[in-house]
C-alpha positions as CSV (number, residue, x, y, z in Angstrom):
1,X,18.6,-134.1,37.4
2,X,17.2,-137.7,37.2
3,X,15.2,-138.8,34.3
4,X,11.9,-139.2,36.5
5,X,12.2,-135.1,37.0
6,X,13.4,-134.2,33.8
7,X,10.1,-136.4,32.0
8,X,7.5,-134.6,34.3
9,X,8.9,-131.0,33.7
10,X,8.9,-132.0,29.9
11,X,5.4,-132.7,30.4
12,X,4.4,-129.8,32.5
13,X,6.1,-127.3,30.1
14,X,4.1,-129.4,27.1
15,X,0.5,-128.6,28.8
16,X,2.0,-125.0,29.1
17,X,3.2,-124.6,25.5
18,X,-0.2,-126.2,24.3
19,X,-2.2,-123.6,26.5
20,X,0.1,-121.0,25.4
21,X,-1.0,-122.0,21.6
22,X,-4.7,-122.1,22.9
23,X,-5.4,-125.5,22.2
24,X,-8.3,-126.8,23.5
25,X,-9.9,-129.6,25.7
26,X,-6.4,-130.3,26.8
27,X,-6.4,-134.0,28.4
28,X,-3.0,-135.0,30.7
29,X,-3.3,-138.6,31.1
30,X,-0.4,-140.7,33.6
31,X,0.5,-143.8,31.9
32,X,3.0,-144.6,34.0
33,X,2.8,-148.0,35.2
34,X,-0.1,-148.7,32.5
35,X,1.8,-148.7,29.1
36,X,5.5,-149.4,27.6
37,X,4.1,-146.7,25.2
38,X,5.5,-143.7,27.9
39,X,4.7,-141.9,31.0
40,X,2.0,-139.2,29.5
41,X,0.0,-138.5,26.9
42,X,-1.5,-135.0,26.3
43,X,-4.8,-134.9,23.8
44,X,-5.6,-131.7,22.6
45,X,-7.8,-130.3,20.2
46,X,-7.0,-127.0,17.5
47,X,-10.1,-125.4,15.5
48,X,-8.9,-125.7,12.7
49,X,-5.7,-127.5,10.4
50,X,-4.0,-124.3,10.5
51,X,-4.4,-124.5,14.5
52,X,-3.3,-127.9,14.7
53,X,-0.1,-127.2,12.8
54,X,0.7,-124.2,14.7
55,X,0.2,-125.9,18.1
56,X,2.7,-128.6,16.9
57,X,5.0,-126.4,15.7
58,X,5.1,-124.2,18.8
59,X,5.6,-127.6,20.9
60,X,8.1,-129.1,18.8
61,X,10.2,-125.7,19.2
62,X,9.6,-126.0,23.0
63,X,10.1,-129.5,23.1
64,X,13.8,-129.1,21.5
65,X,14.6,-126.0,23.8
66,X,14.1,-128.2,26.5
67,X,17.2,-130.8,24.8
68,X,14.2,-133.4,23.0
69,X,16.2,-134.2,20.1
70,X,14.8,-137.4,18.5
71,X,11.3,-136.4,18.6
72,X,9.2,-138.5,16.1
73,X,6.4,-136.5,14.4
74,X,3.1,-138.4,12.1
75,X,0.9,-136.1,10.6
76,X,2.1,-132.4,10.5
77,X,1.5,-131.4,6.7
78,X,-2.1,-132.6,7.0
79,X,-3.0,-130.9,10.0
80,X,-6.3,-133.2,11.0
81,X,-3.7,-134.9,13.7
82,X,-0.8,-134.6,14.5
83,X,1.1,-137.0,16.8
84,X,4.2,-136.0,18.7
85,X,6.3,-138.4,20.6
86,X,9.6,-138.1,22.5
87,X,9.7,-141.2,23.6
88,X,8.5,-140.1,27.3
89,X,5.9,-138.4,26.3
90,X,2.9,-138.7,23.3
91,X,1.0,-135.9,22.7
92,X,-2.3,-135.9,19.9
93,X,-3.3,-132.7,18.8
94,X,-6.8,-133.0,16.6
95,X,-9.3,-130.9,15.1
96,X,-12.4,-131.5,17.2
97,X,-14.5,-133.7,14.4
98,X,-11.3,-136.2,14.0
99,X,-10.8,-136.3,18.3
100,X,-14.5,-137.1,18.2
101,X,-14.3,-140.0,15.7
102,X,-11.1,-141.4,17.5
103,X,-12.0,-140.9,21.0
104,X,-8.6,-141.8,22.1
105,X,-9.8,-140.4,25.5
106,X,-11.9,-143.6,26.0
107,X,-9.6,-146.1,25.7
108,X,-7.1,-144.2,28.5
109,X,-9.6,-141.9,30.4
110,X,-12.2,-144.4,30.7
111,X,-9.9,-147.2,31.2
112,X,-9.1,-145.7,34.5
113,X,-12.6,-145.2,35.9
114,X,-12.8,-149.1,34.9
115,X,-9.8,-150.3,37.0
116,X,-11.5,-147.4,39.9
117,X,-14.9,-149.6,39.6
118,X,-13.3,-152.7,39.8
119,X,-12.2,-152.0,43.6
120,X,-15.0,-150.3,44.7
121,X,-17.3,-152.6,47.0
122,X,-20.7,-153.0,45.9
123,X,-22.9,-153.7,48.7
């Protein structure tokens, strides 16, 4: 399998394992082609710190079934936000408040309506 397939079904079985955990306001973004960071990002929110944790934890197991080994992981004691990276693919899981004062989703979300206005003829 190349490493193009392998990435995106890494990714797809992330957004299932965060639904599975019922996460919330799940956000898939594509960076490919944007960002050296990786090719996705998921942001995700959990009710609670307990939530937060769990849903890590539950994606971290799935993420290392699927043969992620050196996963980094910031913030999983805490449980306000917890950032999982493989490398491929970065994944934020908040509790709604932090999400809100971050607003990750602005900088990448919106950042893509911005390039979609740029080429859009204004007559």
């Amino acid at each position: 399998m190349d490493d193009a397939k392998r990435v995106l079904e890494a990714f797809e079985l992330a957004l299932a394992t965060l639904d599975d955990s019922k996460a919330e306001d799940i956000i898939p973004i594509d960076m490919r082609g944007k960002s050296a960071l990786g090719d996705y990002m998921i942001i995700a929110s959990g009710r609670s710190h307990r939530h937060v944790a769990a849903a890590a934890d539950h994606l971290l197991r799935a993420l290392r079934e699927a043969g992620y080994r050196d996963i980094k992981v910031e913030g999983l004691e805490g449980g306000d936000w917890v950032l999982i990276d493989t490398g491929d693919i970065i994944v934020h899981i908040f509790r709604p408040e932090i999400r809100e004062f971050y607003n990750l989703e602005k900088i990448w979300v919106d950042a893509d309506k911005q390039d979609l206005r740029k080429t859009e003829t204004v007559h």
